[in-house]
C-alpha positions as CSV (number, residue, x, y, z in Angstrom):
1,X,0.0,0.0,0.0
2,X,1.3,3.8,-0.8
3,X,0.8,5.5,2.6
4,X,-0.3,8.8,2.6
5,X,2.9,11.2,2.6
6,X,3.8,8.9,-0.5
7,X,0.8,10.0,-2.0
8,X,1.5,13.5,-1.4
9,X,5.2,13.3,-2.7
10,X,4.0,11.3,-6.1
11,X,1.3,14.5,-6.5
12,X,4.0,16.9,-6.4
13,X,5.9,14.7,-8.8
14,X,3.7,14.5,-11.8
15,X,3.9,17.9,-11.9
16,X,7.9,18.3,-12.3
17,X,9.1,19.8,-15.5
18,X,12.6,19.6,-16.8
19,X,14.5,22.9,-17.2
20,X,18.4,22.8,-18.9
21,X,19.8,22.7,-14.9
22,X,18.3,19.3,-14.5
23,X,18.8,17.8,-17.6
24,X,22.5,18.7,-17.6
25,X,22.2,16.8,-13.9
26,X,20.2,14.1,-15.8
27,X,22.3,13.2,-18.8
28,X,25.3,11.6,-16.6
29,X,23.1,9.3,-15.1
30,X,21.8,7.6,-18.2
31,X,22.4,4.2,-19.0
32,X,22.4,4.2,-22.8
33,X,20.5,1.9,-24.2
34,X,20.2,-0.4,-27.5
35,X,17.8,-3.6,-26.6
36,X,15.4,-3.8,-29.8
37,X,17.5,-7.6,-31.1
38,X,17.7,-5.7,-34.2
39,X,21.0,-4.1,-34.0
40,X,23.5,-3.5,-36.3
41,X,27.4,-3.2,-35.6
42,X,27.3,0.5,-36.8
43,X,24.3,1.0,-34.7
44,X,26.1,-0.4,-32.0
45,X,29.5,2.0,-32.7
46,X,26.8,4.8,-33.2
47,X,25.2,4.5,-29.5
48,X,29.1,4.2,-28.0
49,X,30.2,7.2,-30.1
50,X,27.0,8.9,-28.4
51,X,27.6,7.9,-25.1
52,X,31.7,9.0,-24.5
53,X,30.2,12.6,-26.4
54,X,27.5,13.3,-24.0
55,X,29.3,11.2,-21.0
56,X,26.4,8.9,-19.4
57,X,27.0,6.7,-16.9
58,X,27.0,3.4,-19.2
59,X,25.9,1.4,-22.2
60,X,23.8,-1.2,-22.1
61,X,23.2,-3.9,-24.8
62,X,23.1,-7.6,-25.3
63,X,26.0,-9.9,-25.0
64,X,27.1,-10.4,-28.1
65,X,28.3,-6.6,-29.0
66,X,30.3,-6.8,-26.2
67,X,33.4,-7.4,-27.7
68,X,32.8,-5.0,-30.7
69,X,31.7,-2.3,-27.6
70,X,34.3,-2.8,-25.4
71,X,37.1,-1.6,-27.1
72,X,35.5,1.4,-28.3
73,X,34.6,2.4,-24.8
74,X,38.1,1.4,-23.2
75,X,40.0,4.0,-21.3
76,X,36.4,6.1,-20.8
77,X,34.0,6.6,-17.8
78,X,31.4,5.4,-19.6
79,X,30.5,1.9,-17.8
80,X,29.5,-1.2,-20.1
81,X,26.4,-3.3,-19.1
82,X,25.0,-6.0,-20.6
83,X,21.9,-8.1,-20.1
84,X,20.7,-11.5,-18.5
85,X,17.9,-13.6,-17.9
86,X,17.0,-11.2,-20.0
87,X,13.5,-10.4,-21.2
88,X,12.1,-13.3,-20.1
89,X,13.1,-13.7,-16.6
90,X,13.6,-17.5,-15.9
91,X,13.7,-19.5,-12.9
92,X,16.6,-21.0,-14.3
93,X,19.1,-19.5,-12.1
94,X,22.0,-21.5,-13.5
95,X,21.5,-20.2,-16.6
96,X,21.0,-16.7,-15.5
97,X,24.4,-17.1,-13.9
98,X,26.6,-18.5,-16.6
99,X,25.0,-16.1,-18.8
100,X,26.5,-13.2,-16.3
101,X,29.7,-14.9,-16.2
102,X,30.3,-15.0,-19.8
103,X,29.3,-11.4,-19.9
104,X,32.0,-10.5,-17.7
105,X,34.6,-12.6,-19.6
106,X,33.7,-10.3,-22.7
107,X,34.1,-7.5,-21.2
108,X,30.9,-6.0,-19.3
109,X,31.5,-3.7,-16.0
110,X,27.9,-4.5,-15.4
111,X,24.8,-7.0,-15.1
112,X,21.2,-6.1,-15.6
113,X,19.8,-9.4,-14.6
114,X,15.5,-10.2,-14.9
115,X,14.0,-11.4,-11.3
116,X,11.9,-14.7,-11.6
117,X,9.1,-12.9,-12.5
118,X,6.4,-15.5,-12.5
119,X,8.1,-17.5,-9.4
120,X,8.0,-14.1,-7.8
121,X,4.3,-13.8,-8.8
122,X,3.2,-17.7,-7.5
123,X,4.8,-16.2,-4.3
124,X,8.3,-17.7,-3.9
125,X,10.1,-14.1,-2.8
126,X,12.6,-16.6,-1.7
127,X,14.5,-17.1,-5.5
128,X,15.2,-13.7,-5.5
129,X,18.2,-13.9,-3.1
130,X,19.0,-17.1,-4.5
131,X,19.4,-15.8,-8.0
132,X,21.4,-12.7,-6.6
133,X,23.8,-14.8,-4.7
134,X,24.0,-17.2,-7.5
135,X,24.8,-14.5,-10.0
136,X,27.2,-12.2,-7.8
137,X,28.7,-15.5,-7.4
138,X,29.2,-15.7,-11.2
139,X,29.9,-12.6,-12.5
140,X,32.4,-11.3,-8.9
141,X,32.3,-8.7,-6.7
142,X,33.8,-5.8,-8.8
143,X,30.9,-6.0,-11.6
144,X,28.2,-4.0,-10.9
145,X,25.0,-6.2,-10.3
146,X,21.3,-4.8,-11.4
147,X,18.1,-6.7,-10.7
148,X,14.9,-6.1,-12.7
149,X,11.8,-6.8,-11.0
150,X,9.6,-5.7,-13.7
151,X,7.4,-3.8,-11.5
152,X,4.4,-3.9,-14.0
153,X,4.0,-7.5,-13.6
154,X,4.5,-7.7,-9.8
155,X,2.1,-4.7,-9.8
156,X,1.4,-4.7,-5.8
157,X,3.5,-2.5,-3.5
158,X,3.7,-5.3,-0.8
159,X,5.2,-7.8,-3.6
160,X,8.0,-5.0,-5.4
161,X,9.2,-4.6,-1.3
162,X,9.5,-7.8,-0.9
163,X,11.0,-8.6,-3.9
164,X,13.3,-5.7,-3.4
165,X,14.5,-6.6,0.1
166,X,15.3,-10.3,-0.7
167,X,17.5,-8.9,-3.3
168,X,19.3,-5.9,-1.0
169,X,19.8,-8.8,1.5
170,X,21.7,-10.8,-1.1
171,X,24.1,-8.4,-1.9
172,X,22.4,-6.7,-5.1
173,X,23.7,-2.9,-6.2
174,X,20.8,-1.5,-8.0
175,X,16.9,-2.4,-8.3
176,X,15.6,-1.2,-11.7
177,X,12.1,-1.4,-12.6
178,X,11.6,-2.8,-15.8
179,X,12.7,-4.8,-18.8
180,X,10.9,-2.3,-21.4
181,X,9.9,-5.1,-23.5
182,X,6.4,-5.4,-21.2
183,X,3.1,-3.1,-21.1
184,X,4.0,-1.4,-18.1
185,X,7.2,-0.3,-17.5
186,X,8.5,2.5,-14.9
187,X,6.0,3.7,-12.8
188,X,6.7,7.0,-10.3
189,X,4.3,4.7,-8.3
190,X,6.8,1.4,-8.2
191,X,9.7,3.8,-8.2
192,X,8.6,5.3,-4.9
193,X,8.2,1.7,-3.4
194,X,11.9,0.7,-4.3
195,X,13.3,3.8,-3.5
196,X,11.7,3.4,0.3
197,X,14.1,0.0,0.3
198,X,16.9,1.8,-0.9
199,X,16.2,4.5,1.6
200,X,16.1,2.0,4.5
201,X,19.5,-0.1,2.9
202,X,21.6,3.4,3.7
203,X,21.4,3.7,0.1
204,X,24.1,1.0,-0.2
205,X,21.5,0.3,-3.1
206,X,20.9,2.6,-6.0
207,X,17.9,2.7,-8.1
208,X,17.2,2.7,-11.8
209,X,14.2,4.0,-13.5
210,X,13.8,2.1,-16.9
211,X,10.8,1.4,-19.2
212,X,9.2,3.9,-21.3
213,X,11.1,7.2,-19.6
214,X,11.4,9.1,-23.0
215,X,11.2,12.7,-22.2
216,X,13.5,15.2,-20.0
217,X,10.0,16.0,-18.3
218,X,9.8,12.2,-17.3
219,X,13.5,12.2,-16.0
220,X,12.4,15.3,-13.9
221,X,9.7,13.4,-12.0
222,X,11.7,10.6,-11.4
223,X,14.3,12.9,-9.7
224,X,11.9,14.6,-8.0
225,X,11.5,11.8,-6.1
226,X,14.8,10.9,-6.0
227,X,15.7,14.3,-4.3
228,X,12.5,13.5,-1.6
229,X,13.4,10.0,-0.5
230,X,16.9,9.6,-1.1
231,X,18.4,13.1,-0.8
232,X,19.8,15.4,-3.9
233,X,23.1,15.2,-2.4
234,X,23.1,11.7,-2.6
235,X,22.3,11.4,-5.9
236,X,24.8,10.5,-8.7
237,X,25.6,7.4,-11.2
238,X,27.0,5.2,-8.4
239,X,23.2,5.5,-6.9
240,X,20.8,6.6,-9.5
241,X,20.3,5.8,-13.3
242,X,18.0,5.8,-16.2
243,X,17.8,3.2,-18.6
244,X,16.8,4.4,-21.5
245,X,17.2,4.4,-25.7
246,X,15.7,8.0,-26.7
247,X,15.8,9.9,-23.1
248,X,19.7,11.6,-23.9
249,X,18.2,13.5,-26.6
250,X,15.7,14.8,-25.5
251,X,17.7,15.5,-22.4
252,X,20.3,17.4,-25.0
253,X,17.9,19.7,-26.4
254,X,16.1,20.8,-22.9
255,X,19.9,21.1,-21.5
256,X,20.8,23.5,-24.6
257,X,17.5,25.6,-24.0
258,X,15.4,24.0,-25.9
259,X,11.9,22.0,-24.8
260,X,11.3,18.8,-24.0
261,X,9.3,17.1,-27.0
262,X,7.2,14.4,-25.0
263,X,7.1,12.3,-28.5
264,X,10.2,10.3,-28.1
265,X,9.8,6.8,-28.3
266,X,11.8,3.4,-27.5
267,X,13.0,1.8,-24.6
């Protein structure tokens, strides 16, 4: 359930607007993001070329560009993520965790890896700290580990803490929200929710926003409550991120005066 003060905080949200200040805060939080199966190798040199000029926290794609993306990215700030488990989200936590492993044999900084979704759903919260541990196990303690919970499947507040705290008790470094490749992706809603976890984990757990956040006015919401429940000091790449394919320009054009277009699409 969102208590009350929640309720209050996600009002004041929805009516945050981006302004160049707080895009030029948003843009170095963005995980860059190519997940459509359909990529190309120059698309792929085309999103890393875009993410050292506009200097976002990482790059996230499938596995098998890693070793064309790594290279290109080598010697930069810009972090390289890949997926697992990933869109699906298996109970197979085996394969979930050789999948990680190999990732960080070709090169990947960090795992975005899919919580059991439908385990999760028939109420075994219990195989979320097994796949953490399973797949910190795999990919080591210096790669950055993400869960998705897909937080428009679990849908219910009670479930996404739940889910959340088995995984901040297994060791995990971020919760993210979504997959993007389901109806409901990011919701201010959900974010709140996992943010609270984050907030009572000393924020030894970051959060990332991902699913449908297009537009430098959705990025502002999201930081709205970011600043509310985590603190604006606290903020930064090591704690918050947006995963996204068509937020950065739209976070370009507000950050060199222009307006946010609210017609972006993609991940």
């Amino acid at each position: 359930m969102i208590d009350k003060n929640t309720s209050d905080l996600l009002a004041k949200a929805s009516l945050a607007t981006a302004s160049p200040a707080l895009a030029k805060r948003a843009i170095p939080l963005v995980d860059l993001t190519s997940l459509s199966g359909s990529e190309t190798e120059a698309e792929i040199a085309a999103l890393c070329t875009r993410a050292l000029e506009h200097g976002v926290a990482a790059v996230c794609i499938y596995p098998a560009f890693l070793p064309q993306a790594r290279p290109l990215l080598q010697g930069s700030a810009v972090r390289l993520a890949a997926v697992a488990n990933f869109p699906d989200g298996s109970d197979d936590i085996a394969r979930a965790a050789d999948e990680a492993a190999a990732a960080v044999a070709d090169g990947a900084d960090e795992v975005d890896v899919v919580a059991p979704v439908q385990a999760i759903m028939e109420g075994d919260v219990g195989i979320v700290g097994e796949l953490v541990e399973a797949v910190r196990l795999a990919a080591g303690p210096q790669t950055t580990l993400k869960l998705i919970l897909e937080t428009g499947i679990l849908a219910d507040p009670d479930r996404i803490t739940a889910a959340a705290r088995a995984a901040v008790m297994a060791g995990v470094d971020f919760l993210k929200t979504s997959t993007g490749k389901v109806p409901v992706g990011a919701t201010p809603e959900a974010a709140a929710v996992m943010m609270r976890v984050c907030e009572e984990a000393g924020l030894r757990v970051g959060f990332k926003a991902s699913g449908g956040i297009r537009t430098a006015d959705d990025a502002a919401r999201y930081l709205h409550l970011g600043d509310a429940l985590l603190g604006a000091e606290r903020i930064s790449a090591r704690t918050f991120r947006f995963g996204a394919s068509s937020l950065l320009d739209d976070l370009v054009r507000v950050a060199a005066g222009g307006a946010s277009s609210g017609t972006a699409s993609g991940y």
